[in-house]
C-alpha positions in Angstrom: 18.4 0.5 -96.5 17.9 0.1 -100.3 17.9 -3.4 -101.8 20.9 -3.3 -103.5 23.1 -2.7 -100.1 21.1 -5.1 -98.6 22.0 -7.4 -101.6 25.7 -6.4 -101.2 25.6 -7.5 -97.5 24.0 -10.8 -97.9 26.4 -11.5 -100.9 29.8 -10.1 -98.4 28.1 -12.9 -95.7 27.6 -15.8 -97.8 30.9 -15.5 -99.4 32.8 -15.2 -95.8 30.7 -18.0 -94.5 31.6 -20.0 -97.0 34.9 -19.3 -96.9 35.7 -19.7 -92.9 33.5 -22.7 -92.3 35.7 -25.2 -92.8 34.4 -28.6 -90.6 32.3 -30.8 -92.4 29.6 -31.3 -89.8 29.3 -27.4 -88.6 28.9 -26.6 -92.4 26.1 -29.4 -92.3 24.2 -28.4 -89.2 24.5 -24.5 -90.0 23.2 -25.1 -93.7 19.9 -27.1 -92.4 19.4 -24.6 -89.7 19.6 -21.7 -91.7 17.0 -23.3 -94.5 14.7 -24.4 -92.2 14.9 -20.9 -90.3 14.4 -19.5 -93.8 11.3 -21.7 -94.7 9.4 -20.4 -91.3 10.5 -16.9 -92.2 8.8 -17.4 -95.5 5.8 -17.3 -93.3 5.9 -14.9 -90.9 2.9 -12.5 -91.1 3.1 -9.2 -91.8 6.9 -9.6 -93.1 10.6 -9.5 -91.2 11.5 -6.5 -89.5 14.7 -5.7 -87.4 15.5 -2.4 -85.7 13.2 -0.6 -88.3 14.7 -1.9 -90.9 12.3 -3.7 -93.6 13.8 -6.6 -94.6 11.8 -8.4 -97.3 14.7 -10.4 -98.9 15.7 -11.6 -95.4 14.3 -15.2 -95.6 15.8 -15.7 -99.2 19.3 -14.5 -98.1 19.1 -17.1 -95.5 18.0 -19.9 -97.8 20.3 -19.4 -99.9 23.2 -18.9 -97.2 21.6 -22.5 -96.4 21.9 -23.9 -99.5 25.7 -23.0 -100.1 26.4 -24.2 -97.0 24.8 -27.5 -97.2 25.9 -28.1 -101.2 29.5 -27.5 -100.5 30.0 -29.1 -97.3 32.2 -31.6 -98.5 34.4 -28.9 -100.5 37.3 -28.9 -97.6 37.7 -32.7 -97.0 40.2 -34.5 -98.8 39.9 -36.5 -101.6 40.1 -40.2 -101.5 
């Protein structure tokens, strides 16, 4: 898979996740998973592989799936 697709797929993700999750604390909880799942990627030996498929823009598709997450997570509660 080239890494523009794989670009286009992580961008299709991150924008549906952070569209659908709605609740304040599962936008929370999924964010700091996802980051913290992305920083121990970051340092897996030998890189992230998955069905074949070399995926070296794996961990910073999560992080930043993390970050959006985490930095919006107030973005569906009312103001008051």
């Amino acid at each position: 898979m080239s890494d523009v697709t794989q670009l286009c797929y992580a961008l299709i993700l991150i924008a549906f996740m952070d569209h659908c999750l709605k609740p304040y604390l599962l936008r929370k909880w999924l964010g700091l998973a996802l980051v913290t799942t992305a920083i121990t990627l970051l340092f897996v030996p030998g890189g992230l592989y998955w069905h074949e498929l070399n995926l070296p823009q794996g961990p910073l598709f999560v992080l930043f799936a993390g970050l959006t997450l985490v930095k919006g997570r107030r973005k569906f509660q009312p103001d008051e």
